[in-house]
N, C-alpha and C positions, 0 to 999 in steps of 0.2 A: 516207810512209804505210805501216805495216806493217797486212795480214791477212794471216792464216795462210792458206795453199795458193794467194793470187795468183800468177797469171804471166803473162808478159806486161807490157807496157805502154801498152793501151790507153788510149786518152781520149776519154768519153764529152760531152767541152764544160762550160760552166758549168752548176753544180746549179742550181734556180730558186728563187726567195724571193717572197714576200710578205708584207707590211704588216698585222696584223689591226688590229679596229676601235682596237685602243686603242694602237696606232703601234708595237707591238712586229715585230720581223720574228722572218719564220719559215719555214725550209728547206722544201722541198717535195722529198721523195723521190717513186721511182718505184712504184708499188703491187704492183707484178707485174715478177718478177726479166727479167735483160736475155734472157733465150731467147723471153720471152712465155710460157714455160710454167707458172709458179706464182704464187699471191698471195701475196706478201711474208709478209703477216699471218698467213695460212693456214699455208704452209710453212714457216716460220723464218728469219729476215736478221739479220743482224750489221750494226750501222752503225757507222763510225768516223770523227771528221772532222777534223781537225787542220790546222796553218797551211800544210799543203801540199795539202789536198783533202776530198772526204768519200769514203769506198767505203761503195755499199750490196752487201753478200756475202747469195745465196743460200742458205741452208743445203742446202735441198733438192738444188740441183744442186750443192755441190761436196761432197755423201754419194755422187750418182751419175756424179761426175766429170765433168761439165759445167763448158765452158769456151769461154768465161770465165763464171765462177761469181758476177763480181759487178761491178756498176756502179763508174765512178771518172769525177770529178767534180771538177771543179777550182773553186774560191772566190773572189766575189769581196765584198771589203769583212769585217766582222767575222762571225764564226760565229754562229748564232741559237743564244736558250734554247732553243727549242721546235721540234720538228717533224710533218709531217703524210706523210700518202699519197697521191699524186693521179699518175693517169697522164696526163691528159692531155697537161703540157707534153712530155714525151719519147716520145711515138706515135711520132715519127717516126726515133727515137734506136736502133731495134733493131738488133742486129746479123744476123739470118736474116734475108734476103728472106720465107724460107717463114712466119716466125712471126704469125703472126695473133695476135687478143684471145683469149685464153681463156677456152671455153666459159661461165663462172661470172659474165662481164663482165655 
């Protein structure tokens, strides 16, 4: 998996998927980069996912040097068309003890 400015080799566990009503599957990214400090949506992410993972990359944090600047995620079964934003499966996936929801939650 290449992003630009990753380092490290973090692993943040399986991405999560779901089923929508009409049987297609569909990745579920995290909504809010892995500091807890920004919404994805809001600040800018880069998503990449290929037959070795998916990275979700902060924009925001790897402008202000934050690290790790972005989510990695390993796969399993085939890559979905489609994906969404939902933080709840990986609440517990942060890497700051300190990092709480951010205010905007």
């Amino acid at each position: 998996m290449n992003v630009e400015g990753l380092t490290g080799e973090q692993n943040d566990g399986l991405v999560n998927y779901r089923v929508d009503p009409r049987g297609e599957r569909v990745v579920v990214l995290p909504a809010t980069c892995r500091a807890g400090r920004h919404s994805l949506v809001v600040a800018g992410y880069r998503a990449v996912a290929d037959s070795a993972g998916v990275a979700v990359e902060c924009q925001t944090c790897r402008a202000e040097g934050v690290s790790p600047a972005a989510w990695l995620f390993g796969t399993a079964g085939p890559l979905a068309a489609r994906a969404e934003f939902d933080d709840q499966p990986y609440l517990d996936r942060r890497t700051r003890a300190d990092a709480a929801l951010p205010s905007w939650k």
